[in-house]
PyMOL Python script that loads the backbone (N, CA, C, O; Angstrom):
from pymol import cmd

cmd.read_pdbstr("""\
ATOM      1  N   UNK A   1      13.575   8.184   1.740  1.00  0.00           N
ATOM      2  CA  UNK A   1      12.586   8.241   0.688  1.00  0.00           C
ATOM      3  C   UNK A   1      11.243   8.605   1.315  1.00  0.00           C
ATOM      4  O   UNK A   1      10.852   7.974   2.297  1.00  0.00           O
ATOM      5  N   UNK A   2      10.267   9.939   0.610  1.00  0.00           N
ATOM      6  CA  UNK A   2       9.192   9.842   1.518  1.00  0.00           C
ATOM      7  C   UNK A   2       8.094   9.488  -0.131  1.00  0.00           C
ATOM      8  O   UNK A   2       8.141   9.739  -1.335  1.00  0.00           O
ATOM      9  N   UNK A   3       7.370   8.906   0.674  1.00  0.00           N
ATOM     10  CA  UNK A   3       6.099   8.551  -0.582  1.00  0.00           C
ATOM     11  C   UNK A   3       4.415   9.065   0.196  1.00  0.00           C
ATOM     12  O   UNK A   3       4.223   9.191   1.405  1.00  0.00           O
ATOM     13  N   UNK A   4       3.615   9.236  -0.662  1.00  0.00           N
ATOM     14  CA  UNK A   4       2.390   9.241  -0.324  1.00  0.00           C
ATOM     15  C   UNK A   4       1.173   7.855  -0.208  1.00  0.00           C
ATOM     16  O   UNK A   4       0.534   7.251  -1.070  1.00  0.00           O
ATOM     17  N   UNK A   5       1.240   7.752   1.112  1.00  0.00           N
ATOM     18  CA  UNK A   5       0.207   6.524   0.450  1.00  0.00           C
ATOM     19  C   UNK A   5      -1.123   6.462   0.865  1.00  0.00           C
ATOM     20  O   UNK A   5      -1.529   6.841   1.964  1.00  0.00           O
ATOM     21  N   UNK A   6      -1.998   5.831  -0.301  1.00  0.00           N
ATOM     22  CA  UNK A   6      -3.383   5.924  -0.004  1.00  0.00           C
ATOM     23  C   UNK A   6      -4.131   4.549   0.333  1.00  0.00           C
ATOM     24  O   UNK A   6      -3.431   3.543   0.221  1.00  0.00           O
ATOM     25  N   UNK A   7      -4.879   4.450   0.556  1.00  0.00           N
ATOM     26  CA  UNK A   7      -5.926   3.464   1.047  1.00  0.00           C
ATOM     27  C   UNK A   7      -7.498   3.675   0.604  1.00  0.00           C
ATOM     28  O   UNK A   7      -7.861   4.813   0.900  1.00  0.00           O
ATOM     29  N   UNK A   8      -8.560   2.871  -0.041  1.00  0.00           N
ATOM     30  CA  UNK A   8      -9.295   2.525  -0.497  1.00  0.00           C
ATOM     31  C   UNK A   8     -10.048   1.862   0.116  1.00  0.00           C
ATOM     32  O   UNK A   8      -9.608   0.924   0.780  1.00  0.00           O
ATOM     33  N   UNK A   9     -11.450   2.156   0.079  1.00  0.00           N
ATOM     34  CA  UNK A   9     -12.369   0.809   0.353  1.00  0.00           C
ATOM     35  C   UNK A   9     -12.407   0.148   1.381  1.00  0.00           C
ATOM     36  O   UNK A   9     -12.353   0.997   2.271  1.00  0.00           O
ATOM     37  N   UNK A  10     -12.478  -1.018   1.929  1.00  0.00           N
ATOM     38  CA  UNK A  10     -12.385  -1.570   2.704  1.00  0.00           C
ATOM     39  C   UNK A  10     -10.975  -1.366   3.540  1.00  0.00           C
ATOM     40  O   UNK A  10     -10.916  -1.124   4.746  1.00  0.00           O
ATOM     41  N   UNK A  11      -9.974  -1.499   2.741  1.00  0.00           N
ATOM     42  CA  UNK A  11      -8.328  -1.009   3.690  1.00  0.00           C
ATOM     43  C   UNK A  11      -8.736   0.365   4.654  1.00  0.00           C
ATOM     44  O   UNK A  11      -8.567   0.493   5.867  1.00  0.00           O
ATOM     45  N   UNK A  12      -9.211   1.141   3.878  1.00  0.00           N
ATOM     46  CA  UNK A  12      -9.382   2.602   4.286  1.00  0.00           C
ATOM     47  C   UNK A  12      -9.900   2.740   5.644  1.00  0.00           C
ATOM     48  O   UNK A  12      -9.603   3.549   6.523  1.00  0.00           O
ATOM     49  N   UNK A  13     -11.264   1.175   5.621  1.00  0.00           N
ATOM     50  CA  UNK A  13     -12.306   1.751   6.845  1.00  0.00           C
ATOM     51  C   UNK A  13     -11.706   0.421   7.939  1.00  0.00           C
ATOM     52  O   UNK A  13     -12.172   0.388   9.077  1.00  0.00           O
ATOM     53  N   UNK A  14     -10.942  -0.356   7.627  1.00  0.00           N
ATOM     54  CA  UNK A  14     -10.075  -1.083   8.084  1.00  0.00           C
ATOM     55  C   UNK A  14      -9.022  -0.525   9.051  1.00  0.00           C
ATOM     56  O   UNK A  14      -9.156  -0.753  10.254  1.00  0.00           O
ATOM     57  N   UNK A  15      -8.133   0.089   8.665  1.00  0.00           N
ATOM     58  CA  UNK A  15      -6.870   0.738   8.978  1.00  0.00           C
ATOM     59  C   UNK A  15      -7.357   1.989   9.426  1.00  0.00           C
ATOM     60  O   UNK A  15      -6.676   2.380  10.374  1.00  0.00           O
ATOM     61  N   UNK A  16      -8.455   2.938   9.056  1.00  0.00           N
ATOM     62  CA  UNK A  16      -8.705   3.744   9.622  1.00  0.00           C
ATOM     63  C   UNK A  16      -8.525   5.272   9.504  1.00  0.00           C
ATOM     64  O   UNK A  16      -8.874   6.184  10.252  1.00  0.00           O
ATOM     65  N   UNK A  17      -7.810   5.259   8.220  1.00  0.00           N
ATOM     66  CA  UNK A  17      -6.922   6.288   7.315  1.00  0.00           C
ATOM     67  C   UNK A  17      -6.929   6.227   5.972  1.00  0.00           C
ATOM     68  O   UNK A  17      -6.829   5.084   5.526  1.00  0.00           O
ATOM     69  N   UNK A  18      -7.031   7.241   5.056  1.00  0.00           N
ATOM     70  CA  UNK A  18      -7.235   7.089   3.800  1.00  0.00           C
ATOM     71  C   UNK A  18      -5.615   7.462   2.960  1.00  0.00           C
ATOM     72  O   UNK A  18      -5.220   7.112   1.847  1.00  0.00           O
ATOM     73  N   UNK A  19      -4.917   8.339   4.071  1.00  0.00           N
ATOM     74  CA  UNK A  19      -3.624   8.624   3.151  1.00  0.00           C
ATOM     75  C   UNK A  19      -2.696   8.852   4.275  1.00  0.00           C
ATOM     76  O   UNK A  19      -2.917   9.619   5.212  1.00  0.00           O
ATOM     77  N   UNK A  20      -1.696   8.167   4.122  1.00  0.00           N
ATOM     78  CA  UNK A  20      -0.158   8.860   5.190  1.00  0.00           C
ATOM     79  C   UNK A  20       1.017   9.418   4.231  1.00  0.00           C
ATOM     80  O   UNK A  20       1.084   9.242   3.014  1.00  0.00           O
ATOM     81  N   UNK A  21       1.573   9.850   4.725  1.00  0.00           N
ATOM     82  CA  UNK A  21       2.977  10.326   4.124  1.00  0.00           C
ATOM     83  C   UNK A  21       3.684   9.964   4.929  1.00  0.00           C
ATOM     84  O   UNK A  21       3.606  10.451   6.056  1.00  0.00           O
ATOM     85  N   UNK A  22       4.764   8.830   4.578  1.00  0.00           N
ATOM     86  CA  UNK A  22       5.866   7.870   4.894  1.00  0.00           C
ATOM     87  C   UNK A  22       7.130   7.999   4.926  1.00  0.00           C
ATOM     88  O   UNK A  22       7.616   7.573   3.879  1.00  0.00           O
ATOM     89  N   UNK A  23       7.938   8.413   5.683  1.00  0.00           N
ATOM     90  CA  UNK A  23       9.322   8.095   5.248  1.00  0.00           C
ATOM     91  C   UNK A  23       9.569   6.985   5.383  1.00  0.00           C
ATOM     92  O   UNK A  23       9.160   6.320   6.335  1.00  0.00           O
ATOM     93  N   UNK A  24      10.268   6.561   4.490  1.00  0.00           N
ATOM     94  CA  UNK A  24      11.127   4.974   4.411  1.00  0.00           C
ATOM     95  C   UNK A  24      12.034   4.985   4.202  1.00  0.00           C
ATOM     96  O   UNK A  24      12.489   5.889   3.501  1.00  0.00           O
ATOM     97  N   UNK A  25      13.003   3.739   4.813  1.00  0.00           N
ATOM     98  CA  UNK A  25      14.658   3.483   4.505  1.00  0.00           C
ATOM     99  C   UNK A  25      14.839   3.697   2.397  1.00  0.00           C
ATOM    100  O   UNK A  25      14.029   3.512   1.489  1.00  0.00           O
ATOM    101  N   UNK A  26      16.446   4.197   2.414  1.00  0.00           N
ATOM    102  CA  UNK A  26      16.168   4.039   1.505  1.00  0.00           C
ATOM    103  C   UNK A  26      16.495   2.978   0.152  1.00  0.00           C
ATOM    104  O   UNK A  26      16.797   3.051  -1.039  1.00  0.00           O
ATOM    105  N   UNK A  27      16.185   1.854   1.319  1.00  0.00           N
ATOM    106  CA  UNK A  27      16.487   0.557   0.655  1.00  0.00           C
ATOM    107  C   UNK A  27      15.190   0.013  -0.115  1.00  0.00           C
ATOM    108  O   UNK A  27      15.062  -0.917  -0.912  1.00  0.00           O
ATOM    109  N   UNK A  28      14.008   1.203   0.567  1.00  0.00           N
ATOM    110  CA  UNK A  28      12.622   0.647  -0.582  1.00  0.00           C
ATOM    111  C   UNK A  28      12.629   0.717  -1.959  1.00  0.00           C
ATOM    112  O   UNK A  28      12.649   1.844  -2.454  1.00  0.00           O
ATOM    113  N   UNK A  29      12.618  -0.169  -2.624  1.00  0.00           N
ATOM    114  CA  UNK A  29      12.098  -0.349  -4.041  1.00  0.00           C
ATOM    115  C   UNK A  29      10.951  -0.624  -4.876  1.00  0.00           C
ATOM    116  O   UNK A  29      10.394  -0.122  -5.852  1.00  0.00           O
ATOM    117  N   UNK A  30      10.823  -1.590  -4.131  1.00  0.00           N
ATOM    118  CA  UNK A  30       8.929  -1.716  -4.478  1.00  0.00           C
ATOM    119  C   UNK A  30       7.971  -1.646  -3.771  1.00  0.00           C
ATOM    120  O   UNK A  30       7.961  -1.370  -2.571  1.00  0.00           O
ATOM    121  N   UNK A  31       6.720  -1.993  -4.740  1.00  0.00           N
ATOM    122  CA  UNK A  31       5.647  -2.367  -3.704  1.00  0.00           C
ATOM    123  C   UNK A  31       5.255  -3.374  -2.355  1.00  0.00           C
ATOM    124  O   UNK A  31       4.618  -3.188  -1.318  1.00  0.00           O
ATOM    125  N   UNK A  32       5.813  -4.256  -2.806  1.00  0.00           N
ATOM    126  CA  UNK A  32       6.308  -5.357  -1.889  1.00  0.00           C
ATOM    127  C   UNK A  32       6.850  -4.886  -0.752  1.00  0.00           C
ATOM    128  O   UNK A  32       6.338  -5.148   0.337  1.00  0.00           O
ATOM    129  N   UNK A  33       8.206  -3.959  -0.901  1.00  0.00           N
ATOM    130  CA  UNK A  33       9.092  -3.276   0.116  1.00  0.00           C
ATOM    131  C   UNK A  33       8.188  -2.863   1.071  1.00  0.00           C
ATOM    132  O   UNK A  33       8.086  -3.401   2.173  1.00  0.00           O
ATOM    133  N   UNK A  34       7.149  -1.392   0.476  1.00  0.00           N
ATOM    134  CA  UNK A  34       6.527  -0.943   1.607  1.00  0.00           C
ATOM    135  C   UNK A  34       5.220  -1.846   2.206  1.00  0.00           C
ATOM    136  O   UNK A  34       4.667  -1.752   3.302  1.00  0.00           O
ATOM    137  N   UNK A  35       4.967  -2.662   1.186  1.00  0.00           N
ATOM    138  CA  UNK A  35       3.941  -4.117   2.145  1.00  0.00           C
ATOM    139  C   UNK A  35       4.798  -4.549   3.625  1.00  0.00           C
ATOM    140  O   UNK A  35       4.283  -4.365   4.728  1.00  0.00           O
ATOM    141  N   UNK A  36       5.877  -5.017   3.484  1.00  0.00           N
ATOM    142  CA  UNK A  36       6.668  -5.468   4.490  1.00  0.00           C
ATOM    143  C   UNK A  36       6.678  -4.430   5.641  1.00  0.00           C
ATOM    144  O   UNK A  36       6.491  -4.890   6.767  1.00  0.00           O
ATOM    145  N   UNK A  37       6.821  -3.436   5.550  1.00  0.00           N
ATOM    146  CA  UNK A  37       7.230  -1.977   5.999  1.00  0.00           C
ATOM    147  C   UNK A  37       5.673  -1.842   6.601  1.00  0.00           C
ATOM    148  O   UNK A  37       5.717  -1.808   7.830  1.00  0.00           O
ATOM    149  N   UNK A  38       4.501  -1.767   6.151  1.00  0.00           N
ATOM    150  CA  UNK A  38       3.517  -2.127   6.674  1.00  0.00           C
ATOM    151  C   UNK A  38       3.249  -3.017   7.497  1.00  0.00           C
ATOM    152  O   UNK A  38       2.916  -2.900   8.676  1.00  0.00           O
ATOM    153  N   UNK A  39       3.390  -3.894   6.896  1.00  0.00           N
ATOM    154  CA  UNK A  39       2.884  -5.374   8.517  1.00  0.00           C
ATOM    155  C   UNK A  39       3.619  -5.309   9.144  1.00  0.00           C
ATOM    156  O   UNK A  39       3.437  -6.329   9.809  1.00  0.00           O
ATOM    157  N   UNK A  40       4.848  -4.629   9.725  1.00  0.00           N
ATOM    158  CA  UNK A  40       5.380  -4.741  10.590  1.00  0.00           C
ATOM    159  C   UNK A  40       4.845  -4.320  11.157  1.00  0.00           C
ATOM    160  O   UNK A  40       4.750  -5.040  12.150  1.00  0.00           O
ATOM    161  N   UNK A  41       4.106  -3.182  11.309  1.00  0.00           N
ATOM    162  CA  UNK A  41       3.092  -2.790  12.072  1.00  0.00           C
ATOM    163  C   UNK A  41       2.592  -3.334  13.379  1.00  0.00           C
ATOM    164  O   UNK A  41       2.581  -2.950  14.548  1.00  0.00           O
ATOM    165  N   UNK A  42       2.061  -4.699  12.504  1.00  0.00           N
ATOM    166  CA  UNK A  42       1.266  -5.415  13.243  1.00  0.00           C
ATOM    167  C   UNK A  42       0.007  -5.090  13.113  1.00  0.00           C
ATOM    168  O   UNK A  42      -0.579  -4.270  12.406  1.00  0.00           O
ATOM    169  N   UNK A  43      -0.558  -6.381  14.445  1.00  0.00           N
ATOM    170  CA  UNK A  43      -2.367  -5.593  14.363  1.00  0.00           C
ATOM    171  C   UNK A  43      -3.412  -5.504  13.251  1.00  0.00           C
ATOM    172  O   UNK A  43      -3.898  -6.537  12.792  1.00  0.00           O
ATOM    173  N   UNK A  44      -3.670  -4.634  12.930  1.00  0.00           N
ATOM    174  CA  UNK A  44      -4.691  -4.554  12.248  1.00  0.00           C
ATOM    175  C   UNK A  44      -3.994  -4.819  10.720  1.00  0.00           C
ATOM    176  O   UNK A  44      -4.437  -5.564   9.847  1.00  0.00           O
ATOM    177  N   UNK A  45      -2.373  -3.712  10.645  1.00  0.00           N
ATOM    178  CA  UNK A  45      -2.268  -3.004   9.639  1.00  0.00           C
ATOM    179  C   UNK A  45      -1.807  -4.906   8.793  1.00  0.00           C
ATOM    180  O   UNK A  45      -2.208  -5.235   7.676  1.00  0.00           O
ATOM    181  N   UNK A  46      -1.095  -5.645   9.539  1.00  0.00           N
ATOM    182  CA  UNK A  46      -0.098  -7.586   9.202  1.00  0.00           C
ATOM    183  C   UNK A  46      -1.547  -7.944   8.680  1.00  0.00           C
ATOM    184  O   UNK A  46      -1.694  -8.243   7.495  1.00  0.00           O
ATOM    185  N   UNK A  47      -3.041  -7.907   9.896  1.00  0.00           N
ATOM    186  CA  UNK A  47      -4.124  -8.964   8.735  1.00  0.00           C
ATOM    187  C   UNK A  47      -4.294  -8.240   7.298  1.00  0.00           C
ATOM    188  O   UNK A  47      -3.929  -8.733   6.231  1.00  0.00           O
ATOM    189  N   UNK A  48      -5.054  -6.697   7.502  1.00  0.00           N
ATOM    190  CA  UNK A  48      -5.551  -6.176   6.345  1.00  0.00           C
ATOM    191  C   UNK A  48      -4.760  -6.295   5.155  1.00  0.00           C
ATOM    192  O   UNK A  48      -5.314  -6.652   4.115  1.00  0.00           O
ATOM    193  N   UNK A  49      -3.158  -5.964   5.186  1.00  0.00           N
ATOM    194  CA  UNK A  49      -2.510  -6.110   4.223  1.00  0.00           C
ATOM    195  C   UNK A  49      -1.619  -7.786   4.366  1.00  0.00           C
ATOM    196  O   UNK A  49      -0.406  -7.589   4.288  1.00  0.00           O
ATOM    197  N   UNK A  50      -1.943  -9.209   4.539  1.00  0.00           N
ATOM    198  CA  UNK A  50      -1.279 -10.361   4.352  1.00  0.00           C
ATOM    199  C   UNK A  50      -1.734 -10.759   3.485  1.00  0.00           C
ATOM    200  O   UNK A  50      -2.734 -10.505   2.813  1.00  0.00           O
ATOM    201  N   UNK A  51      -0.775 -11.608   3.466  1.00  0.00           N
ATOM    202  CA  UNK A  51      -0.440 -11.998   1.785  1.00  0.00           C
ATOM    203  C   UNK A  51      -1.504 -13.274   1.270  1.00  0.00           C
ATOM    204  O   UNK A  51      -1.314 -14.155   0.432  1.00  0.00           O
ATOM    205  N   UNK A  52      -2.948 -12.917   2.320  1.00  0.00           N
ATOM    206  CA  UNK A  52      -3.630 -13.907   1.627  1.00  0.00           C
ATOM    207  C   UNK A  52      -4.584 -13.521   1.374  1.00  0.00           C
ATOM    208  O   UNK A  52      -5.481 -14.247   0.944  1.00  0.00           O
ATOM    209  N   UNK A  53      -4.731 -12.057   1.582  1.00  0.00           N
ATOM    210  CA  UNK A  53      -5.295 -10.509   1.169  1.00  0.00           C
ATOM    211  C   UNK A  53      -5.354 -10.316  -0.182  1.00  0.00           C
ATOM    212  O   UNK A  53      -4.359 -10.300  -0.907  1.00  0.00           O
ATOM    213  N   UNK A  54      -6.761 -10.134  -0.639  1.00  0.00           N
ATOM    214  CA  UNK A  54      -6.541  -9.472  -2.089  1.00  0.00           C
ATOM    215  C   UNK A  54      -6.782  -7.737  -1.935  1.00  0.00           C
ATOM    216  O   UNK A  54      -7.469  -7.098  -1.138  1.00  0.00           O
ATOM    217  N   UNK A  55      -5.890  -7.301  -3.072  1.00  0.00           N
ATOM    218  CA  UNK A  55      -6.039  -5.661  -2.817  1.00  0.00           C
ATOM    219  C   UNK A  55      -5.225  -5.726  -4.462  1.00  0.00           C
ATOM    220  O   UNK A  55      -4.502  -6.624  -4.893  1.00  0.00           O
ATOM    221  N   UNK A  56      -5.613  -4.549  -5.084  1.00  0.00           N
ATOM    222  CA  UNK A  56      -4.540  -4.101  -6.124  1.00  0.00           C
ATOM    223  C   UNK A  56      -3.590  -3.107  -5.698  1.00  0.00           C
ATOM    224  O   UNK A  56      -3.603  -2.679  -4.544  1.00  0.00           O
ATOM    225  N   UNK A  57      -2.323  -2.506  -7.031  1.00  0.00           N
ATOM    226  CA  UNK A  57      -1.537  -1.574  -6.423  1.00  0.00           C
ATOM    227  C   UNK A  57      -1.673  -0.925  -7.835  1.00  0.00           C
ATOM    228  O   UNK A  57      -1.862  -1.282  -8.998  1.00  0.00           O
ATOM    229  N   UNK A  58      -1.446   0.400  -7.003  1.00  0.00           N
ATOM    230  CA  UNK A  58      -1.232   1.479  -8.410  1.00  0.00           C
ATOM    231  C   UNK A  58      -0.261   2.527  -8.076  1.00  0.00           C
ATOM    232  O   UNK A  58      -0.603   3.119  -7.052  1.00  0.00           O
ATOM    233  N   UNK A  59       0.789   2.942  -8.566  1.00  0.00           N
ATOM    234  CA  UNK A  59       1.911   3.546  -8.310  1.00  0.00           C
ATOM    235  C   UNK A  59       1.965   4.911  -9.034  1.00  0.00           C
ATOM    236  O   UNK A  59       2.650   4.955 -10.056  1.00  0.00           O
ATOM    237  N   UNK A  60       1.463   5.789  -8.715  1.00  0.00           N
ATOM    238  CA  UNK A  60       1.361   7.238  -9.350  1.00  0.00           C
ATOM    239  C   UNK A  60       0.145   7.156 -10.891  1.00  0.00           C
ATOM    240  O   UNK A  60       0.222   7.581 -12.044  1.00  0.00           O
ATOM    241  N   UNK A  61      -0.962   6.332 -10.064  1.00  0.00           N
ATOM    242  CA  UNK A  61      -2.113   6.567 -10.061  1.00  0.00           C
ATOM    243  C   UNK A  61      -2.595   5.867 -11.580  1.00  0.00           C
ATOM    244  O   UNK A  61      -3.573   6.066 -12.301  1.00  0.00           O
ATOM    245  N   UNK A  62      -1.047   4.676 -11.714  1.00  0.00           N
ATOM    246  CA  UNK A  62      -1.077   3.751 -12.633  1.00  0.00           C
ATOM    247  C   UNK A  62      -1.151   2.346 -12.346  1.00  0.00           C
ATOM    248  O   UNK A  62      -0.277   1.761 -11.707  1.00  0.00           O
ATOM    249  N   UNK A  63      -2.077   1.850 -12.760  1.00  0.00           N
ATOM    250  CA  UNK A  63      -2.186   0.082 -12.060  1.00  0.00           C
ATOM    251  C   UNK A  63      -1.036  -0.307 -12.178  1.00  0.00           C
ATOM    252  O   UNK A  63      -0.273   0.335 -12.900  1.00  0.00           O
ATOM    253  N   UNK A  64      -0.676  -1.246 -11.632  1.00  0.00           N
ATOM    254  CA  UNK A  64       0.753  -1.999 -11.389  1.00  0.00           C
ATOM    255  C   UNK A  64       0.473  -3.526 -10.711  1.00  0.00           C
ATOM    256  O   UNK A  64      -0.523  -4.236 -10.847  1.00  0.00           O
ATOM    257  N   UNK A  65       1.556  -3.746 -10.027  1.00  0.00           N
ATOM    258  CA  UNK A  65       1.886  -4.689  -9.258  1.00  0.00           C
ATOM    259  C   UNK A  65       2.539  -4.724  -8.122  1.00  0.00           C
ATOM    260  O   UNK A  65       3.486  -3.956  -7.956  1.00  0.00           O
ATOM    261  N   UNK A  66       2.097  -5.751  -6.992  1.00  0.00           N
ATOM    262  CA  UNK A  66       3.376  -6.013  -6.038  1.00  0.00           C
ATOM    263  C   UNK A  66       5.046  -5.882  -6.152  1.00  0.00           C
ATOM    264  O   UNK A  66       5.872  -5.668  -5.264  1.00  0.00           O
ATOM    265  N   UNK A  67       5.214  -6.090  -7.566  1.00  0.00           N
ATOM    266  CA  UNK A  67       7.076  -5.696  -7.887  1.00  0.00           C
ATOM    267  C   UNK A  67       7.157  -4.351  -8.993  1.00  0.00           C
ATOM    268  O   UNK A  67       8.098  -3.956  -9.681  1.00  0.00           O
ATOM    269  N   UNK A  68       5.678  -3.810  -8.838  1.00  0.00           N
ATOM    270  CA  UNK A  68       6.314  -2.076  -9.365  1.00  0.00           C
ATOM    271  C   UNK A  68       7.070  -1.529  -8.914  1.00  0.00           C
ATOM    272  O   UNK A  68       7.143  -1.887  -7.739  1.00  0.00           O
ATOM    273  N   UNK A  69       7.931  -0.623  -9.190  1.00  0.00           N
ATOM    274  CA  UNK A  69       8.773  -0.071  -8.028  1.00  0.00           C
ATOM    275  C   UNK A  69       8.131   1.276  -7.908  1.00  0.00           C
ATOM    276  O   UNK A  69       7.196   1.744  -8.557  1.00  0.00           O
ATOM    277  N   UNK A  70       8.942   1.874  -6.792  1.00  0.00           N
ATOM    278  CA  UNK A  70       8.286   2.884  -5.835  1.00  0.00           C
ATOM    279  C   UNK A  70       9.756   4.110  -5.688  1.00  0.00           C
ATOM    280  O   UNK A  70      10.917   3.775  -5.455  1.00  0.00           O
ATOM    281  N   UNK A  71       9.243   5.561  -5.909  1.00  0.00           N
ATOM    282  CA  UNK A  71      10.827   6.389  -6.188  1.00  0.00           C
ATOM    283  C   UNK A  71      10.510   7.243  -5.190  1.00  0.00           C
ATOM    284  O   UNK A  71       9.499   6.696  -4.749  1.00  0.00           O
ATOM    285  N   UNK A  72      10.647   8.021  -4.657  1.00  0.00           N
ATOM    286  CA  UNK A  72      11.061   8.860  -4.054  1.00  0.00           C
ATOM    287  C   UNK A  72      10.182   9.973  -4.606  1.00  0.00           C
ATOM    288  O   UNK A  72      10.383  10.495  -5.703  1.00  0.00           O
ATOM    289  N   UNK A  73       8.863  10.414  -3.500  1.00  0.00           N
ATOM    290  CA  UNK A  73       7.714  11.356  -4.271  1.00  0.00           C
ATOM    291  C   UNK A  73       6.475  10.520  -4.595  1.00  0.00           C
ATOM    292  O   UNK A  73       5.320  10.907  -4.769  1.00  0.00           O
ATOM    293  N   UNK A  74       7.089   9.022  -4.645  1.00  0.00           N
ATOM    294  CA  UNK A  74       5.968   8.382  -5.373  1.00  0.00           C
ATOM    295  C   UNK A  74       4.491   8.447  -4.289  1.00  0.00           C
ATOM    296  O   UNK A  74       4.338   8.481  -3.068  1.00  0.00           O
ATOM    297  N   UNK A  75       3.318   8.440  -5.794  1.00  0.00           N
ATOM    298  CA  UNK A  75       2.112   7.748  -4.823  1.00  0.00           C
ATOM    299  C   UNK A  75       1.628   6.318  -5.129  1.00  0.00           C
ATOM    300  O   UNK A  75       1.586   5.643  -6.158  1.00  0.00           O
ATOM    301  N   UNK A  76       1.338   6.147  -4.062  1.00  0.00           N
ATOM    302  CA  UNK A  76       1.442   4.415  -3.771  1.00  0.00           C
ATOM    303  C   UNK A  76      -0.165   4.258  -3.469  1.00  0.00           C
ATOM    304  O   UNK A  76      -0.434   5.170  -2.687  1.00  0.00           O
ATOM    305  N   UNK A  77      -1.131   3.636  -3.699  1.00  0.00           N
ATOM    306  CA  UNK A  77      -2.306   2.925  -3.786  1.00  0.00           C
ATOM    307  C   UNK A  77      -2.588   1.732  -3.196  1.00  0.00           C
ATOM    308  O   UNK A  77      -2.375   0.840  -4.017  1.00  0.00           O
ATOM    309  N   UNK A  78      -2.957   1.310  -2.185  1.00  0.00           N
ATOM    310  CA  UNK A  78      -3.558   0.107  -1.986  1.00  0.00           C
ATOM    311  C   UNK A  78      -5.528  -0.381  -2.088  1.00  0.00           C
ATOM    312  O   UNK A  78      -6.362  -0.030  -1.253  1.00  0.00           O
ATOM    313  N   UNK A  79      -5.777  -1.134  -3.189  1.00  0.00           N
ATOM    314  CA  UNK A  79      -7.212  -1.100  -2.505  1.00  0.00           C
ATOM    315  C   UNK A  79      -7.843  -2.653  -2.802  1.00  0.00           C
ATOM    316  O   UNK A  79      -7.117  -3.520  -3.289  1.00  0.00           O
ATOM    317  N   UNK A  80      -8.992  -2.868  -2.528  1.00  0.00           N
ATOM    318  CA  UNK A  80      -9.324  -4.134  -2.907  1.00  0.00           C
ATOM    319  C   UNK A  80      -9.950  -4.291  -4.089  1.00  0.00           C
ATOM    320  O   UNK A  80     -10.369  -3.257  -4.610  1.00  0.00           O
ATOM    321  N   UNK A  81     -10.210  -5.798  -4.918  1.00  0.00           N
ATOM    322  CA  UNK A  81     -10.410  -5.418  -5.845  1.00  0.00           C
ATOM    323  C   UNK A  81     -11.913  -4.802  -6.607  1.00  0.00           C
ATOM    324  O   UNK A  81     -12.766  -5.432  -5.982  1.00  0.00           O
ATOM    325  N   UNK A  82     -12.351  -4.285  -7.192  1.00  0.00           N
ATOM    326  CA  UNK A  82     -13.583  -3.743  -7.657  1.00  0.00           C
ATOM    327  C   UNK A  82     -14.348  -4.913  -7.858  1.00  0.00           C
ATOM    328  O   UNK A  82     -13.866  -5.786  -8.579  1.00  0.00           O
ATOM    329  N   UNK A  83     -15.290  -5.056  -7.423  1.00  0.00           N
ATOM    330  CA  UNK A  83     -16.758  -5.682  -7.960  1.00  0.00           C
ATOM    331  C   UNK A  83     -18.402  -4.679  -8.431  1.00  0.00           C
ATOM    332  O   UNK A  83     -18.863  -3.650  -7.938  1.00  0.00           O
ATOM    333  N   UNK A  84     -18.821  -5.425  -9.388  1.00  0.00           N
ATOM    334  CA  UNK A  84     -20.064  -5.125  -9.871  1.00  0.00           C
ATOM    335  C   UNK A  84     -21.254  -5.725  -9.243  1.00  0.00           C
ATOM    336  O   UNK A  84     -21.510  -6.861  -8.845  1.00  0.00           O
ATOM    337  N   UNK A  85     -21.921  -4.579  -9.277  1.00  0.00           N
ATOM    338  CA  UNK A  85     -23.446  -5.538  -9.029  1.00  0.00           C
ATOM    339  C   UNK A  85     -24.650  -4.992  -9.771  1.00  0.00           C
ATOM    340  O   UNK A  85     -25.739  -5.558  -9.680  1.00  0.00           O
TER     341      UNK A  85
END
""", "prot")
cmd.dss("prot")
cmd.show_as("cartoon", "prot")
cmd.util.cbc("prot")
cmd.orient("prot")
């Protein structure tokens, strides 16, 4: 499965990259999936994205969730959440 994924905001200047293109097993299904698939990483990529991390997800450039699922082509979104001032 290859997907596009982007990064936002703070992830972006965090991680250091605004977009990769991924292949993944093709046991990924969701968002969750490629979270995991991420922190394995380690490093930078396990703090910025753990699970005590706030960030939203948007899956072909539609808000979603951690259990949206994710197809093959998809674009995948990570960012934190918006504030006003």
């Amino acid at each position: 499965m290859q997907i596009k994924l982007r990064l936002f905001a703070g992830l972006r200047e965090t991680l250091g990259v605004s977009f990769e293109n991924l292949t993944l097993p093709d046991n990924i299904r969701t968002a969750q999936d490629v979270l995991q698939t991420l922190r394995a990483r380690g490093g930078a990529w396990a703090e910025a994205l753990s699970e005590a991390s706030a960030f939203r997800v948007a899956v072909d450039q539609t808000m979603g969730s951690i259990d949206s699922p994710v197809h093959d082509g998809a674009e995948l979104a990570f960012f934190p959440p918006v504030t006003g001032g």
